[in-house]
C-alpha positions as protocol buffer text, in pm:
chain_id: "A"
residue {
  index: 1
  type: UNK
  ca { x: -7188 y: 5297 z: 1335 }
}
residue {
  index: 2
  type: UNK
  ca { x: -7506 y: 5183 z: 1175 }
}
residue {
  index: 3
  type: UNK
  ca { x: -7454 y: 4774 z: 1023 }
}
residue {
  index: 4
  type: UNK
  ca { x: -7672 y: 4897 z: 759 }
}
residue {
  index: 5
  type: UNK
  ca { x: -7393 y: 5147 z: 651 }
}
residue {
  index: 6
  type: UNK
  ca { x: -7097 y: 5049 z: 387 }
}
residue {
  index: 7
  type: UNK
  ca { x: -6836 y: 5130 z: 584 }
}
residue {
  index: 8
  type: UNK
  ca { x: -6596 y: 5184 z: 232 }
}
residue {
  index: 9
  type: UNK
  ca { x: -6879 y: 5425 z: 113 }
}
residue {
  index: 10
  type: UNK
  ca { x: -6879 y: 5553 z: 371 }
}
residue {
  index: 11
  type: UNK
  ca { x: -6501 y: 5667 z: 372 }
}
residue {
  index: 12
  type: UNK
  ca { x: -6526 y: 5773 z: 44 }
}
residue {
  index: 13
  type: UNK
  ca { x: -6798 y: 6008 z: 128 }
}
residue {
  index: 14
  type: UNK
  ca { x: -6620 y: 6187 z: 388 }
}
residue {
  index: 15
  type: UNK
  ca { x: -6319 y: 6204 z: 191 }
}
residue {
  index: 16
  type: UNK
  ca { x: -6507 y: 6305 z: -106 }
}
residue {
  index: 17
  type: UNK
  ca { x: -6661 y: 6583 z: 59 }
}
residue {
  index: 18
  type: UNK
  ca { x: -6529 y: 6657 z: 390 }
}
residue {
  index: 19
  type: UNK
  ca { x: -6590 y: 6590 z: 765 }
}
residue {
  index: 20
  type: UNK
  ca { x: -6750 y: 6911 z: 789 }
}
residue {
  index: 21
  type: UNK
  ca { x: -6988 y: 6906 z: 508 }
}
residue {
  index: 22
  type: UNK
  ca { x: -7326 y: 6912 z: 621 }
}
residue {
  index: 23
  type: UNK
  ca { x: -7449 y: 6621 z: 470 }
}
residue {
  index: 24
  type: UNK
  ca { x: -7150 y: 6434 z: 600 }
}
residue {
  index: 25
  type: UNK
  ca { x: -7215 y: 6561 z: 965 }
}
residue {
  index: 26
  type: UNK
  ca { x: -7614 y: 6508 z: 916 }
}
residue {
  index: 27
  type: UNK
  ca { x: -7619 y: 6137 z: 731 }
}
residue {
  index: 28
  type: UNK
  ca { x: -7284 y: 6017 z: 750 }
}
residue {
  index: 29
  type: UNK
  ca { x: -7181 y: 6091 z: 1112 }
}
residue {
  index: 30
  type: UNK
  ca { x: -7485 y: 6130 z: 1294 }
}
residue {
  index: 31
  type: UNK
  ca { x: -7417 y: 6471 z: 1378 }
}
residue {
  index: 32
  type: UNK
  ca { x: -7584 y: 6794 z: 1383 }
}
residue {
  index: 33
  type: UNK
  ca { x: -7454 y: 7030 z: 1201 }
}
residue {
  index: 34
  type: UNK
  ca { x: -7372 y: 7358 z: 1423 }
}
residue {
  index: 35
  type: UNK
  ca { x: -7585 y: 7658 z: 1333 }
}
residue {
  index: 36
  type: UNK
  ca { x: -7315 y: 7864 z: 1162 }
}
residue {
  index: 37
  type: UNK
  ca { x: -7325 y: 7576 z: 921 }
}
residue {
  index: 38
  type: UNK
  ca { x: -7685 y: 7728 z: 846 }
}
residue {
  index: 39
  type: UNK
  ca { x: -7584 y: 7904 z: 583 }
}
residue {
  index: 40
  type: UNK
  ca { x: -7327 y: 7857 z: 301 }
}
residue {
  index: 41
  type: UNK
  ca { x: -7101 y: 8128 z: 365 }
}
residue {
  index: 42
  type: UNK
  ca { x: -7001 y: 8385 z: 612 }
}
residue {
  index: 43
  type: UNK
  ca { x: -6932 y: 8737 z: 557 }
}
residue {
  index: 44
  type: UNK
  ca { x: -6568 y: 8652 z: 646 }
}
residue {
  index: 45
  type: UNK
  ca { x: -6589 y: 8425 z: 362 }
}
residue {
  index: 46
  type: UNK
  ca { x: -6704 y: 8663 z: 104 }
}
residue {
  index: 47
  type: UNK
  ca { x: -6496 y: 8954 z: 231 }
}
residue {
  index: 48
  type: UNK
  ca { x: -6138 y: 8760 z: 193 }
}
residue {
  index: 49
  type: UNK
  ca { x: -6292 y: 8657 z: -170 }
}
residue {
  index: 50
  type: UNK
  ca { x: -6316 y: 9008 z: -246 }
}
residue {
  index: 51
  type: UNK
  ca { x: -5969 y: 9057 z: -117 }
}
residue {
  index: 52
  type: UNK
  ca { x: -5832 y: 8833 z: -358 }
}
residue {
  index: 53
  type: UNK
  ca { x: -5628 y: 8880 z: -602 }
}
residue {
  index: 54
  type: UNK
  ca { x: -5486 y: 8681 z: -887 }
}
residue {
  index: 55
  type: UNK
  ca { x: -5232 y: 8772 z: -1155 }
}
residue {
  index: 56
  type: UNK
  ca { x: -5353 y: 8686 z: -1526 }
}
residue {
  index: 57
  type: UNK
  ca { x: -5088 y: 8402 z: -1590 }
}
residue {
  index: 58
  type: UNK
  ca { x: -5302 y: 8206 z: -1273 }
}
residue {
  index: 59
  type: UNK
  ca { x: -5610 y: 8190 z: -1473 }
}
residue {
  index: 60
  type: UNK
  ca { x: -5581 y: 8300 z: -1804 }
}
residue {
  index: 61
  type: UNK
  ca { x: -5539 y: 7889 z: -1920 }
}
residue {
  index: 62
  type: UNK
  ca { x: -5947 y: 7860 z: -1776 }
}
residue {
  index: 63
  type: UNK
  ca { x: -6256 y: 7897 z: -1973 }
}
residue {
  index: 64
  type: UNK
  ca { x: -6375 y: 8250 z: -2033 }
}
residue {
  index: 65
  type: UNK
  ca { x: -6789 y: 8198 z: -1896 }
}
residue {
  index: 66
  type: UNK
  ca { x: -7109 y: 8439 z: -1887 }
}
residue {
  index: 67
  type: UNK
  ca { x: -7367 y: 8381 z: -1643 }
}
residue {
  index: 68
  type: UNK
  ca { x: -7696 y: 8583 z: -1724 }
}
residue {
  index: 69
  type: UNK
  ca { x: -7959 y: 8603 z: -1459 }
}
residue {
  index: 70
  type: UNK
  ca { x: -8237 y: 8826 z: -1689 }
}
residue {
  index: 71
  type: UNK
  ca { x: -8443 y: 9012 z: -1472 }
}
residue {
  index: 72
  type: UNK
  ca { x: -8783 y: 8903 z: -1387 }
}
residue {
  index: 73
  type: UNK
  ca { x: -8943 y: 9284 z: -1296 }
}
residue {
  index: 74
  type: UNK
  ca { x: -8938 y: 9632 z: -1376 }
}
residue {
  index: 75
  type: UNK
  ca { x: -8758 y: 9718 z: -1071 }
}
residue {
  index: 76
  type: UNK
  ca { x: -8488 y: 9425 z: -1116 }
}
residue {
  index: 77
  type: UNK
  ca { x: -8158 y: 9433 z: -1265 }
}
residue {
  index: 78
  type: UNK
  ca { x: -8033 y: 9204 z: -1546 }
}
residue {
  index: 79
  type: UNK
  ca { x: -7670 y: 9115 z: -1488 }
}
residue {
  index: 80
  type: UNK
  ca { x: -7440 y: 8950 z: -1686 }
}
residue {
  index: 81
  type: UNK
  ca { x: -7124 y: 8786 z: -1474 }
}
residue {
  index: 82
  type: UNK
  ca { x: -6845 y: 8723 z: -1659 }
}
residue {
  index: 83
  type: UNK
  ca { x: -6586 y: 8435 z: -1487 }
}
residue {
  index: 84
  type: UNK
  ca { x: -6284 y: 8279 z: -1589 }
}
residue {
  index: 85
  type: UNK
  ca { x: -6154 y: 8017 z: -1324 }
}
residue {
  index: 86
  type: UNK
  ca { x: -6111 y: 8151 z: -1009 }
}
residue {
  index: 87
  type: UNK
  ca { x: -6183 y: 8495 z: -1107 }
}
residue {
  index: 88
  type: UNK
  ca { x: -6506 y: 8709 z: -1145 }
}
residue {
  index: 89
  type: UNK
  ca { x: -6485 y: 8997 z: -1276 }
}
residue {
  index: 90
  type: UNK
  ca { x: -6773 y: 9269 z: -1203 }
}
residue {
  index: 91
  type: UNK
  ca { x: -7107 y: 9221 z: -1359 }
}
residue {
  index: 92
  type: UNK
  ca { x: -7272 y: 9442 z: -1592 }
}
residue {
  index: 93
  type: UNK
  ca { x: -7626 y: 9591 z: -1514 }
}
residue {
  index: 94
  type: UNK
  ca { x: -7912 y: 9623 z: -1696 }
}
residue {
  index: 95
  type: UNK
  ca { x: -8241 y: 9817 z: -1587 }
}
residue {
  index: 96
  type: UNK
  ca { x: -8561 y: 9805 z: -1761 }
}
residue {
  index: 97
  type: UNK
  ca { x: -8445 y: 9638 z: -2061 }
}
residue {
  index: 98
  type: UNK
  ca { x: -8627 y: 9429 z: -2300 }
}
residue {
  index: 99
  type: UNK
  ca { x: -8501 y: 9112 z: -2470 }
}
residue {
  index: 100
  type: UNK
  ca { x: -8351 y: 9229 z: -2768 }
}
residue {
  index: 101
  type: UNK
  ca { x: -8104 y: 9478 z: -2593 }
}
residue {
  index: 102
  type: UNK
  ca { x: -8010 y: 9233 z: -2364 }
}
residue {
  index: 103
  type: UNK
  ca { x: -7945 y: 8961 z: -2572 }
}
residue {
  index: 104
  type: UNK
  ca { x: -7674 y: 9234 z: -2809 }
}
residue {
  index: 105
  type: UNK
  ca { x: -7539 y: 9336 z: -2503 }
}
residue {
  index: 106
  type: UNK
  ca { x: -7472 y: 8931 z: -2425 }
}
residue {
  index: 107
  type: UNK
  ca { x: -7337 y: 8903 z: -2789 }
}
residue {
  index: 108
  type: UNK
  ca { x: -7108 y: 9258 z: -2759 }
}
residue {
  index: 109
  type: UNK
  ca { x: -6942 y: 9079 z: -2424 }
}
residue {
  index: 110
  type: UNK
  ca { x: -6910 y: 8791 z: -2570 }
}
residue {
  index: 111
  type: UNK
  ca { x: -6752 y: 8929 z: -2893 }
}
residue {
  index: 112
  type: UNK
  ca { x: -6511 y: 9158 z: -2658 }
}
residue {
  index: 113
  type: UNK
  ca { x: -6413 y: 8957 z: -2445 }
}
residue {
  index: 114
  type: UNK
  ca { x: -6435 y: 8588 z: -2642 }
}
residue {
  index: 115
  type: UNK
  ca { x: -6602 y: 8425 z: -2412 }
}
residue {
  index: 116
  type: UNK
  ca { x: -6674 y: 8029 z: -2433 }
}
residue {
  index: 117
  type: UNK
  ca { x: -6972 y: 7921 z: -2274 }
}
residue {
  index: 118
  type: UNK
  ca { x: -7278 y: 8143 z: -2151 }
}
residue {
  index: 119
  type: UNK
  ca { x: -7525 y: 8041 z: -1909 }
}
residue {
  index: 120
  type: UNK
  ca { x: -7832 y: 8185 z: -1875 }
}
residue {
  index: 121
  type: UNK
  ca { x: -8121 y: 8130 z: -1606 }
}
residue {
  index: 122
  type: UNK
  ca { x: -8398 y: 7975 z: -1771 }
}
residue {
  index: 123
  type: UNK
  ca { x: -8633 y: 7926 z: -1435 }
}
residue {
  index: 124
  type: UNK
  ca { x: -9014 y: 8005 z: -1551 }
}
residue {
  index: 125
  type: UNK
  ca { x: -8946 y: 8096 z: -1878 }
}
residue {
  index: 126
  type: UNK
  ca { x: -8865 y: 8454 z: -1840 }
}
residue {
  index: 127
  type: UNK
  ca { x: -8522 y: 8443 z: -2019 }
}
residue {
  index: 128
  type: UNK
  ca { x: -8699 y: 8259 z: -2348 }
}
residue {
  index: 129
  type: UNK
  ca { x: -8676 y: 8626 z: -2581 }
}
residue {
  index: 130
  type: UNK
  ca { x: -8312 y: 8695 z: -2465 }
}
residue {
  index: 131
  type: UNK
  ca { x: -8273 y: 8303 z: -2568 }
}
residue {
  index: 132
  type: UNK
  ca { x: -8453 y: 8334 z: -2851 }
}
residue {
  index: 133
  type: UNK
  ca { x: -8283 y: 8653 z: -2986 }
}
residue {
  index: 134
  type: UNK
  ca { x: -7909 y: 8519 z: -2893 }
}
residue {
  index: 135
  type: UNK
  ca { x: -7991 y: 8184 z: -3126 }
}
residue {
  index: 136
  type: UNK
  ca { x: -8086 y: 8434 z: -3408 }
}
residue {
  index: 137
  type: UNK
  ca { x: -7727 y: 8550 z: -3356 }
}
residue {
  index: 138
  type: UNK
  ca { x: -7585 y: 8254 z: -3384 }
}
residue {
  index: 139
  type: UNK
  ca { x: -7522 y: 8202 z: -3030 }
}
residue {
  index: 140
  type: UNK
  ca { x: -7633 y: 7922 z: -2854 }
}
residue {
  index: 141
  type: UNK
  ca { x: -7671 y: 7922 z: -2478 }
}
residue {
  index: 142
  type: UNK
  ca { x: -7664 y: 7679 z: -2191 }
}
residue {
  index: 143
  type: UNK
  ca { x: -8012 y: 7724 z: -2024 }
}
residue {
  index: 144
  type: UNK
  ca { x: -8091 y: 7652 z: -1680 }
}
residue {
  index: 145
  type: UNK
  ca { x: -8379 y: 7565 z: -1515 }
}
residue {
  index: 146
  type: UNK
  ca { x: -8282 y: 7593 z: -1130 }
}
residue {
  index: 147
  type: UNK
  ca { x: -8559 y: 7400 z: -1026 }
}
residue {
  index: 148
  type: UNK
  ca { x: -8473 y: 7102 z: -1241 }
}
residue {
  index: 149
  type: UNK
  ca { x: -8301 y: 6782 z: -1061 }
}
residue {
  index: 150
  type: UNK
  ca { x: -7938 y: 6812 z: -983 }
}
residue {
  index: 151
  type: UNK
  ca { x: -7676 y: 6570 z: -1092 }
}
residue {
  index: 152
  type: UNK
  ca { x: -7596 y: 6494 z: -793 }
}
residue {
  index: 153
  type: UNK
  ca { x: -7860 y: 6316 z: -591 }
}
residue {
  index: 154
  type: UNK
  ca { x: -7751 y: 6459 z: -251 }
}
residue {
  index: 155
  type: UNK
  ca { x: -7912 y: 6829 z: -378 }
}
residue {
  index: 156
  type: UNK
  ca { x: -8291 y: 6875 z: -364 }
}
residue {
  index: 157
  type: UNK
  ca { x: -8242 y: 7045 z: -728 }
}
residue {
  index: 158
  type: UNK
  ca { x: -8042 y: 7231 z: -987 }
}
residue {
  index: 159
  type: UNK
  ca { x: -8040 y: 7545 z: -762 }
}
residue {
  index: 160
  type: UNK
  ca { x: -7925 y: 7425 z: -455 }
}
residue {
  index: 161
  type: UNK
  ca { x: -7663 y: 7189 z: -641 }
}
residue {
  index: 162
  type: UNK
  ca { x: -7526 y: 7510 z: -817 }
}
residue {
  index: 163
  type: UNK
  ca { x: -7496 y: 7728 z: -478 }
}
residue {
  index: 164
  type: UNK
  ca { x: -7348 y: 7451 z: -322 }
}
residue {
  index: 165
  type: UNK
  ca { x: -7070 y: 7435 z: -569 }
}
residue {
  index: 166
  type: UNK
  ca { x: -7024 y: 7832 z: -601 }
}
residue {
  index: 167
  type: UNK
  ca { x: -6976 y: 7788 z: -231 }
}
residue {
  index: 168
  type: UNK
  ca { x: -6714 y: 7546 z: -219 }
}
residue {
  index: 169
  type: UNK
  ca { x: -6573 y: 7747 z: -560 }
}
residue {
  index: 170
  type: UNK
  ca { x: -6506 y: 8072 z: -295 }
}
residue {
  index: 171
  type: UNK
  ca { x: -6361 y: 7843 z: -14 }
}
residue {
  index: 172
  type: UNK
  ca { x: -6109 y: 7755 z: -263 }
}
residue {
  index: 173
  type: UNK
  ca { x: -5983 y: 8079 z: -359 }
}
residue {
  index: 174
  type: UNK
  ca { x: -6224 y: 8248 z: -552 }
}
residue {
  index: 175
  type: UNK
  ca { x: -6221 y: 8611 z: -671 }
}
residue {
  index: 176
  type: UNK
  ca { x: -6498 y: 8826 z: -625 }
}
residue {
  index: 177
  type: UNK
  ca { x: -6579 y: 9231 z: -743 }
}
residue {
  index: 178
  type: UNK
  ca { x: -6571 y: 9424 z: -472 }
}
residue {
  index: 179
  type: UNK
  ca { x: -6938 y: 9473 z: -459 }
}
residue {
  index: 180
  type: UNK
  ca { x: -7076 y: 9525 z: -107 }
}
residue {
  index: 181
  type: UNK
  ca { x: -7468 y: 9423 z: -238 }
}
residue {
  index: 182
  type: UNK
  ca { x: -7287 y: 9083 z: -329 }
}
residue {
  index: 183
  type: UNK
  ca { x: -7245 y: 9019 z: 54 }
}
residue {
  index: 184
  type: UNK
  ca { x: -7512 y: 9048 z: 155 }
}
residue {
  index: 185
  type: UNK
  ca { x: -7706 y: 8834 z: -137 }
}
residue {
  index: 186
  type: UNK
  ca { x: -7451 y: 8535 z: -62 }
}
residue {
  index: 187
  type: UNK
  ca { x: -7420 y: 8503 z: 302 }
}
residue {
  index: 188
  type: UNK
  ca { x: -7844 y: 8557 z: 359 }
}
residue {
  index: 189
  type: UNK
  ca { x: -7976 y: 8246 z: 227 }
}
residue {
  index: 190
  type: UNK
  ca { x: -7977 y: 7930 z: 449 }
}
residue {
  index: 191
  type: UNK
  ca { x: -8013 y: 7550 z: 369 }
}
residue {
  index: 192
  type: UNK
  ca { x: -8193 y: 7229 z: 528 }
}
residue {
  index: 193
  type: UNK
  ca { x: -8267 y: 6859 z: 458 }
}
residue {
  index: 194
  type: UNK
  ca { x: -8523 y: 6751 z: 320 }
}
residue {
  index: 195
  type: UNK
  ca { x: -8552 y: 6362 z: 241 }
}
residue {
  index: 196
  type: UNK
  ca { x: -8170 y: 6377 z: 272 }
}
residue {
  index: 197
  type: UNK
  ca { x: -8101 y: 6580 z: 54 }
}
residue {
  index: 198
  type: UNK
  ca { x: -7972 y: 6989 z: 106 }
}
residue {
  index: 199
  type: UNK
  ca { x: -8231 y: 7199 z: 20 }
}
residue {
  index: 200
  type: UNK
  ca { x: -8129 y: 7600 z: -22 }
}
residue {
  index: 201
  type: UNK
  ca { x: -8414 y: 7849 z: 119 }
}
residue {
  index: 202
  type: UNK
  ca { x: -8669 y: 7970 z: -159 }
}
residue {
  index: 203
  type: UNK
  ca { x: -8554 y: 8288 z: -267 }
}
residue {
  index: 204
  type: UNK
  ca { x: -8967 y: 8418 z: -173 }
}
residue {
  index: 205
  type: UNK
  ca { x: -8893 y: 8303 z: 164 }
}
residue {
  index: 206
  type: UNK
  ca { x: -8573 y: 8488 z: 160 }
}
């Protein structure tokens, strides 16, 4: 063990997070983390999160959320993810929409189903009409810029801080829409350190 190393802080970092966190293994143990620990899930992982399922009485007490990724391209989807707790329910997608039917498709979902708090990806500006026209409505959203600095100083930013805890969100029993593209989008990206802190693969390098 390294003098230079709190040996309390230490403990409460594995305990926080676990022994087989990365991190932990990388900067807390001295270890290498194996290369299955490469990337943040497994297809195992996501497969017995689509197998899940919870009655309404298990989550119905959680807040009712709307993530909004808007899409970037012609050829992209918009998708709106509604989640309450440790359900997700599946997504509605858009195709070749424009801002102001995106944003009253936002405000009809979150009129149906009362939802509480939307978040919407705010990375490079491309969301800003859809933001723009949901404000208008009365609606405010909670943007997010995923290459801003996470919260916690262990992530490189926002984005990686945000998969991280989406990861540990399924290891805990989360729900996910049987969706077989969803697989394959969660279990390709891989992470690495960088200044010590976890870094996930840029999605053009993905």
């Amino acid at each position: 063990r390294s003098p230079r190393i709190n040996k309390e802080w230490a403990a409460q970092q594995i305990l926080t997070y676990g022994k087989d966190n990365p991190w932990v293994m990388a900067y807390i143990l001295g270890q290498f983390p194996p290369s299955a620990l490469n990337k943040l899930l497994g297809p195992e992982e996501v497969e017995a999160a689509m197998a899940r399922h919870y009655h309404e009485s298990d989550y119905m007490h959680s807040q009712k959320r709307l993530g909004i990724d808007v899409a970037r391209f012609g050829d992209d989807k918009t998708i709106i993810f509604p989640r309450q707790g440790l359900v997700s329910f599946r997504p509605v997608e858009m195709r070749n929409a424009r801002s102001p039917e995106i944003a009253a498709r936002v405000a009809e979902a979150k009129r149906k189903w009362s939802s509480e708090m939307e978040f919407i990806d705010d990375t490079g500006g491309w969301a800003a009409g859809v933001i723009d026209n949901l404000l208008q409505a009365g609606i405010t959203t909670q943007n997010i810029n995923f290459s801003g600095k996470a919260i916690d100083p262990r992530y490189f930013n926002i984005r990686a801080e945000m998969w991280w805890n989406m990861t540990n969100w399924v290891k805990r029993g989360g729900a996910l829409p049987r969706i077989p593209e969803l697989t394959k989008q969660l279990t390709t990206p891989t992470y690495y350190f960088q200044d010590g802190k976890l870094r996930l693969e840029e999605k053009e390098q993905i």
